[in-house]
N, C-alpha and C positions, 0 to 999 in steps of 0.2 A: 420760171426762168432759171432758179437755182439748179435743177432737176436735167433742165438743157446742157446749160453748161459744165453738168460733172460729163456729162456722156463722152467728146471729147476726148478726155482725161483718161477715161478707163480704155478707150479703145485703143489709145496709145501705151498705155500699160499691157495691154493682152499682146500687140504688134511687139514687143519689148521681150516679151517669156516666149512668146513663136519663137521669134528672131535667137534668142541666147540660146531655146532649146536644139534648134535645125544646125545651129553651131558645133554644140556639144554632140550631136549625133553626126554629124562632119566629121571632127574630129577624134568620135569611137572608131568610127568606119578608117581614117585613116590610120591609129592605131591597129588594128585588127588587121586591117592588108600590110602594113608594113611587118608585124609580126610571121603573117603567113608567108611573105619573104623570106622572112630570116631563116624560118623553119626549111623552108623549097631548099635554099640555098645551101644551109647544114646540112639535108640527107642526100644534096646531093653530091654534095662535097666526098660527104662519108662514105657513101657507097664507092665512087671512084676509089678512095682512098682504098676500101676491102679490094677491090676489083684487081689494080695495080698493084697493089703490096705497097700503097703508099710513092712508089714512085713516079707517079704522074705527077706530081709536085716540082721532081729537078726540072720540067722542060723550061722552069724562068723562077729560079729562087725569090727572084724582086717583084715578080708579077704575083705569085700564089702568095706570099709574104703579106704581099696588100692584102688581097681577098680575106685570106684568113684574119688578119688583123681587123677585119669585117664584122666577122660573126663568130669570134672567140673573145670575151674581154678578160681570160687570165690566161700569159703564154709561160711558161721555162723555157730556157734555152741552159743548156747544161755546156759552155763554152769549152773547147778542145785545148784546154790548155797543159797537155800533156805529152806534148811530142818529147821532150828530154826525159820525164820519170813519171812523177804525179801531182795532180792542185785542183782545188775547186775556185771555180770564178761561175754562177748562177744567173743569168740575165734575169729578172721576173719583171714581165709586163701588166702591168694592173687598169687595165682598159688604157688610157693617154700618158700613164705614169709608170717609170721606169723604176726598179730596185734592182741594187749591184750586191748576190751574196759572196760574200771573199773573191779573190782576186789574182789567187793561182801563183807562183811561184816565178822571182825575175826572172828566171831564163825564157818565162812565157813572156815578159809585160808586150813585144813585138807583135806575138799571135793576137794577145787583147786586144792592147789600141787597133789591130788593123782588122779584128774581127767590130767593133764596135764602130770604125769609121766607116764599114762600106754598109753597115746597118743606119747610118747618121744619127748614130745618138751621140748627144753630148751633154745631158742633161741627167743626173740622179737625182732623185727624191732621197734615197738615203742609200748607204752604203752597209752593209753588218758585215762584220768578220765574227764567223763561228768563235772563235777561239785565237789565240796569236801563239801561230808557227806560220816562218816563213811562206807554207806554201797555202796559203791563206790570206797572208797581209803582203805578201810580196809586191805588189805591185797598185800598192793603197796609193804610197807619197806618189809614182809615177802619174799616176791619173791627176792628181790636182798641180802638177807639176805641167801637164801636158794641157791646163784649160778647160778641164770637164768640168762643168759647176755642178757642183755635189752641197745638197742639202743639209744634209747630214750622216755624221758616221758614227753606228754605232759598237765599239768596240770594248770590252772588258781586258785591262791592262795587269797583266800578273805581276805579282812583286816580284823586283829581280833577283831573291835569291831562288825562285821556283823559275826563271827564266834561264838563268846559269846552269843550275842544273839539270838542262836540256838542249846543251850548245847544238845537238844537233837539227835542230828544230824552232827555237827563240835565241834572238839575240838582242839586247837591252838597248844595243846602241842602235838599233834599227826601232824601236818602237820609240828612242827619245827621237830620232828623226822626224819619224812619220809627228809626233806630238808639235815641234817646230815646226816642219811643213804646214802643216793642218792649220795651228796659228796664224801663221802669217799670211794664208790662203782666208783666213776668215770662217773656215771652215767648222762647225762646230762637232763636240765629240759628245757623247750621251753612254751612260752606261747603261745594259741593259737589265732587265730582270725579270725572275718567272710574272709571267701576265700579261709582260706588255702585249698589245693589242692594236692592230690598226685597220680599220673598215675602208676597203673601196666601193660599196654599193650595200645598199639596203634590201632585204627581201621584201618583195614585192606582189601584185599579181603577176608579173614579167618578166622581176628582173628575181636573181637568185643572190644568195650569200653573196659577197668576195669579202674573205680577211687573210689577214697573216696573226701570228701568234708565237710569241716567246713560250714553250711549255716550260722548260724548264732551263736555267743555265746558272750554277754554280761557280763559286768561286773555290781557292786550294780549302778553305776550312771550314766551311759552310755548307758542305754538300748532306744529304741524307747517310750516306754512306763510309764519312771520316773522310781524310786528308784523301784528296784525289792529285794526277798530273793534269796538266794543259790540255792533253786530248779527251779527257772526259770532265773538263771546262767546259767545252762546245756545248753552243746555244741548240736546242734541240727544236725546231719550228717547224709548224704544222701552217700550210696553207688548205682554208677551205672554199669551194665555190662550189655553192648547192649542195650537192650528196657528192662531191667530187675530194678527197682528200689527199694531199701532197707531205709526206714529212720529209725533210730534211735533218742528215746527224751529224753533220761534220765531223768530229774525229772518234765517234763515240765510240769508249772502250768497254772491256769486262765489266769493272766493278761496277759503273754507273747503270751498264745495261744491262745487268742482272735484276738492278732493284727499279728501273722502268716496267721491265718484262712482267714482276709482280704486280707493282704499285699504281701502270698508269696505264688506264683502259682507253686512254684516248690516242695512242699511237696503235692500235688493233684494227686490223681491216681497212687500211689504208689502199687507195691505188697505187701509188705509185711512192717507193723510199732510196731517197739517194743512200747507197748502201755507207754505214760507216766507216772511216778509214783508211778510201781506198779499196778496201778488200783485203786489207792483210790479216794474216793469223791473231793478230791480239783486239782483232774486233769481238764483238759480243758473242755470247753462246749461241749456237742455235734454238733453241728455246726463243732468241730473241725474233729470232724470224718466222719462225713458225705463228709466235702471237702476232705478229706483225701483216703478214698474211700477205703479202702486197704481189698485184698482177704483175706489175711491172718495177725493175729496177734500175738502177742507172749506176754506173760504176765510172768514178773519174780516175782513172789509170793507163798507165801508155800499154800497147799491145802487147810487148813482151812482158809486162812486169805481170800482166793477167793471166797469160798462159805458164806463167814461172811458180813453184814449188808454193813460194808468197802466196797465194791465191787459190791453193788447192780444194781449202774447206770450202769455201763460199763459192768455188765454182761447183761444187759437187751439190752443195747446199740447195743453190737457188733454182740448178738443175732438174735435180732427181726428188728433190722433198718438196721445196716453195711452191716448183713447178710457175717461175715466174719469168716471163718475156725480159731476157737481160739487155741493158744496152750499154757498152764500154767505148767511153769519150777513144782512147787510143784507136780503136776499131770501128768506131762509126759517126769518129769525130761529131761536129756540131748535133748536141740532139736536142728537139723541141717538140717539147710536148703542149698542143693546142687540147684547150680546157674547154668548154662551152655547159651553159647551165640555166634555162630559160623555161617560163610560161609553170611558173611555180614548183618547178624541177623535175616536171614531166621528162621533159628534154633535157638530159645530161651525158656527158660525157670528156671521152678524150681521145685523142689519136696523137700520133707521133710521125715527124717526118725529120731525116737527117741530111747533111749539106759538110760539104769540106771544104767548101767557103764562106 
């Protein structure tokens, strides 16, 4: 009788491990088709993309916009906030999470808010300003003035005697502003510092890297290099997803980029580098570019100031030596560069589509 009644028991335990394992093979099989999706729908995106020159994308900004926001989980958008002179404002999309790098200069804040309304974002995870000159922090307090709820902001605050002595570019009584604003918006402020770190996704079998990274960012007396200005302050951050690398240099100047050029093997061989400075002559040697190596560059300058005397070295630079795909906000306004990096980085890449609205 004892012998009876386990049988029962067991055959409801084997019905139990069928059952869990016909599941678990359900669910590979549904894993596995929805990847071979993703992949169909990336080459065939890309292909179009080679085919067109990328502009098969304008026939509906807001329809391709979706798509891609499909099967790319890290975007740039390099915002044209340069129709008066020059500014960096950086949308980065990090799969469902937004980051706002600098914020371009007030004569822009009208192009912002109205580039970011018709996008409907109203939502930052955090804010960084490279560095504070106005055309960077200009249009910080506006945003929290205007209802965006902002996470947090991370900005490194110079002391006002190195901010005076750059009236043309910092102004004290604007960053005590932005510090009251920011308060009473609730808003919190973080300083930054080489290392920080922030992960959107794990490497996986599927899925690839996503991080952002402070490499490096100094203050006036603490740099490697001795007493530096504000523009080679700037936070110097390397986005990676997968084998896919993004730096970003905000104002970086000579001194600091001579001794990157030596000292830091992790800004080499990048994809893609927002060029320093604008592109004016007191940006880094060419050595720095050269190590830098990058296919593509991205130049936040309005159109004349690109073709003007200002801009001579670095057009000739990334021309005839880099030999890198340039792309100048004034000239090809909105640029966004779609990232994609899956199935253990087999699949990686990036392409770039632009919009002037």
């Amino acid at each position: 009788m004892a012998i009876v009644a386990r049988i029962p028991t067991t055959v409801l335990n084997i019905n139990k491990v069928l059952s869990r394992f016909r599941l678990a093979l359900h669910r590979q099989k549904k894993t596995v088709l929805r990847l071979f999706y993703y992949v169909c729908i990336i080459t065939f995106f890309c292909v179009l993309a080679i085919i067109f020159e990328k502009k098969f994308f304008s026939f509906s900004s807001q329809f391709s916009s979706y798509l891609l926001s499909k099967i790319t989980s890290f975007e740039w958008t390099a915002i044209d906030v340069t129709s008066v002179t020059q500014g960096d404002a950086h949308l980065l999309r990090f799969n469902d999470t937004y980051y706002l790098v600098d914020t371009g200069a007030p004569a822009a804040g009208a192009s912002l808010i109205d580039y970011l309304e018709k996008r409907k974002i109203k939502e930052f995870k955090k804010i960084i300003i490279t560095h504070p000159h106005f055309d960077h922090y200009g249009n910080l307090a506006l945003l929290a003035e205007k209802g965006f709820k902002i996470g947090e902001v991370m900005i490194n605050f110079p002391s006002e005697s190195a901010c005076t002595r750059e009236p043309w570019g910092c102004n004290p009584a604007d960053l005590l502003q932005i510090k009251k604003i920011l308060g009473e918006k609730g808003i919190p402020i973080k300083t930054m510092t080489r290392g920080d770190k922030f992960s959107f996704s794990k490497k996986g079998y599927f899925l690839s890297n996503l991080e952002l990274e402070i490499l490096h960012v100094y203050g006036e007396d603490n740099s490697p290099v001795g007493p530096i200005d504000i523009n080679d302050q700037s936070a110097i951050i390397l986005v990676t997803h997968g084998r896919n690398r993004y730096l970003f240099t905000g104002d970086l100047n000579v001194n600091l980029g001579d001794w990157l050029t030596q000292k830091e093997s992790r800004i080499r061989g990048v994809d893609i580098i927002k060029v320093p400075h604008h592109g004016a002559s007191t940006l880094p040697n060419n050595d720095f570019f050269t190590a830098v190596a990058a296919k593509t560059a991205i130049v936040t300058i309005g159109k004349y100031l690109w073709y003007s005397d200002r801009c001579e070295r670095v057009r000739e630079l990334l021309t005839n030596v880099t030999k890198s795909k340039v792309y100048v906000t004034g000239i090809h306004h909105h640029i966004t560069v779609h990232s994609y990096a899956m199935l253990r980085e087999i699949i990686s890449g990036f392409f770039i589509t632009t919009t002037n609205n």
